[in-house]
C-alpha positions as CSV (number, residue, x, y, z in Angstrom):
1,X,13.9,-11.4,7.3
2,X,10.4,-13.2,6.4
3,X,10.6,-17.0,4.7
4,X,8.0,-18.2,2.2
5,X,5.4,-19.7,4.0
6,X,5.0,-22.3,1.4
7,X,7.9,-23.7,0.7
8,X,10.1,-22.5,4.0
9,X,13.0,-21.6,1.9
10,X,13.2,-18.1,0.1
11,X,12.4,-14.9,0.6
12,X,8.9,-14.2,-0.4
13,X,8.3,-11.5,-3.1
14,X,4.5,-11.9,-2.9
15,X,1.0,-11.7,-0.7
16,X,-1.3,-13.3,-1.1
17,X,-4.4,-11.1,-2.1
18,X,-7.3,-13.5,-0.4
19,X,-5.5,-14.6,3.3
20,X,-2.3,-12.6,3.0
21,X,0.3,-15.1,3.4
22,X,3.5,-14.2,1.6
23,X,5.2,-16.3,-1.2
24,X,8.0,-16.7,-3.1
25,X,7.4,-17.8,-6.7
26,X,4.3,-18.7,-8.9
27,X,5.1,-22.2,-7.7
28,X,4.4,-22.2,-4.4
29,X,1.4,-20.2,-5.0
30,X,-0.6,-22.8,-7.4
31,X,0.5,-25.1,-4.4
32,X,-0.7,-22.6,-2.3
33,X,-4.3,-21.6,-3.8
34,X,-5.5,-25.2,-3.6
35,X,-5.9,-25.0,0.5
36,X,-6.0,-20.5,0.8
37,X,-8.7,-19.7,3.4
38,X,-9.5,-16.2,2.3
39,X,-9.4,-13.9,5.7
40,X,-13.3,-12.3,5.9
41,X,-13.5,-8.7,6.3
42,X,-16.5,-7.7,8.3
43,X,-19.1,-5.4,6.4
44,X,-18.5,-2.1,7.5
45,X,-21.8,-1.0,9.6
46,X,-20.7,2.7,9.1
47,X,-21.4,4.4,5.6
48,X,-18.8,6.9,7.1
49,X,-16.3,3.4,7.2
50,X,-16.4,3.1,3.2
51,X,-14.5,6.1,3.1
52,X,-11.8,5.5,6.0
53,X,-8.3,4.8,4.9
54,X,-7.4,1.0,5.4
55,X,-6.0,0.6,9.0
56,X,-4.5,-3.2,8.2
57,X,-0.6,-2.9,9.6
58,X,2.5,-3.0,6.7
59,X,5.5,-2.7,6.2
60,X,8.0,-0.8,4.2
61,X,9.2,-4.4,3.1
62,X,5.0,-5.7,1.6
63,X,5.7,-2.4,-0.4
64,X,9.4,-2.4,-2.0
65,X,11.6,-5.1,-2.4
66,X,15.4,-4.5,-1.6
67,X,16.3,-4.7,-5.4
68,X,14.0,-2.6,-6.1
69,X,14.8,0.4,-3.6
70,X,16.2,3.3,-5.2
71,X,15.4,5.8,-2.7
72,X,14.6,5.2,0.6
73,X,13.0,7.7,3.2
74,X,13.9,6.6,7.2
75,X,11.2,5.0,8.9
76,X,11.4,8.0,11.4
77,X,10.7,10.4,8.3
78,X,8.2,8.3,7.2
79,X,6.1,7.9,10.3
80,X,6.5,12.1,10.6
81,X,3.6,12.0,7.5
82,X,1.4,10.7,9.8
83,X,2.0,13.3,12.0
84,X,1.1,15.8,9.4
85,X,-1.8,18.4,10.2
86,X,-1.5,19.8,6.6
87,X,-1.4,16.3,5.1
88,X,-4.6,15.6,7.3
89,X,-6.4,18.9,6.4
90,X,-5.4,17.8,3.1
91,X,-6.7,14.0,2.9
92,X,-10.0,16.0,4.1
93,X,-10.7,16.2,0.2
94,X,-12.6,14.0,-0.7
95,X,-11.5,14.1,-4.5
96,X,-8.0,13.6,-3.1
97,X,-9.4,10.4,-1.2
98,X,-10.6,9.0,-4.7
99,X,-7.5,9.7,-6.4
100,X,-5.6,8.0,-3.7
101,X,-7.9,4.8,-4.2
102,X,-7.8,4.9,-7.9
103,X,-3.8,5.0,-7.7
104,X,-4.1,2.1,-5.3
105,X,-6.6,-0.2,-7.2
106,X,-4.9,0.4,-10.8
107,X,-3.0,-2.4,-12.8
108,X,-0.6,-0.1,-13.7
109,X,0.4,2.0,-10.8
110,X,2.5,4.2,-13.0
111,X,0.2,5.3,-15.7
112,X,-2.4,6.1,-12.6
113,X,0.9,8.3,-11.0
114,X,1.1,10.1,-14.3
115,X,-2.2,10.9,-14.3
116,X,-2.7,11.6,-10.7
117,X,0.3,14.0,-11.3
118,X,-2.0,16.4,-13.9
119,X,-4.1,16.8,-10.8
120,X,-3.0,20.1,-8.9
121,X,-4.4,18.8,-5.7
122,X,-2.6,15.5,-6.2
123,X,0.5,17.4,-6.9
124,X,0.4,19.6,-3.8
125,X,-0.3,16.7,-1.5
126,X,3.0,15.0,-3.3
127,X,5.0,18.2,-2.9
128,X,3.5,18.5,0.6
129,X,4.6,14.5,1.6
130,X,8.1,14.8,-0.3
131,X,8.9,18.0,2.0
132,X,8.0,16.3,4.6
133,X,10.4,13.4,4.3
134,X,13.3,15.0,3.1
């Protein structure tokens, strides 16, 4: 289990969007931001790059908390959409890509669901990921 690395004392709910340390309240992150050193990504050379899928390692826990886990696909089951040649073939689609990194990038990650859901394409690659984990 992860501490805050602010305050060394609770669990942290939070990452820090500049230098990715993780924290626990709004607290410790005014104490935080005062001394952040936001981690430089490197321009990517490639124009091919812009449109890569970010490679930086996570976790299932930077995603969910425990309270808020409903439903929770295996790690094994998980790791099997990677595996995916259909999922692949699919990801191909470069309108797919976008709606991926709209989802992604919204405020409100449900409204962007519920419209990514009127998509056919977004709903087969959901149908297509769900089958795959179940």
């Amino acid at each position: 289990m992860q501490i805050c690395s602010v305050c060394s004392e609770h669990t942290p709910k939070y990452k820090c969007p500049a230098c990715k340390i993780r924290y626990c309240s709004l607290g410790c992150y005014k104490r935080h931001k005062d001394t952040c050193l936001p981690v430089e990504q490197p321009a990517p050379t490639d124009p091919e790059a812009t449109d890569s899928f970010n490679t930086e390692t996570w976790t299932v826990e930077d995603l969910l908390h425990e309270e808020d886990i409903v439903d929770k696909a295996p790690l094994q089951r998980l790791k099997l959409l990677g595996q995916s040649k259909e999922l692949r073939d699919l990801l191909c689609n470069p309108h797919l890509r976008q709606l991926l990194r709209s989802i992604d990038g919204a405020d409100s990650k449900d409204d962007a669901m519920k419209a990514a859901m009127q998509e056919p394409l977004f709903v087969e690659f959901s149908d297509r990921c769900l089958k795959i984990v179940k």
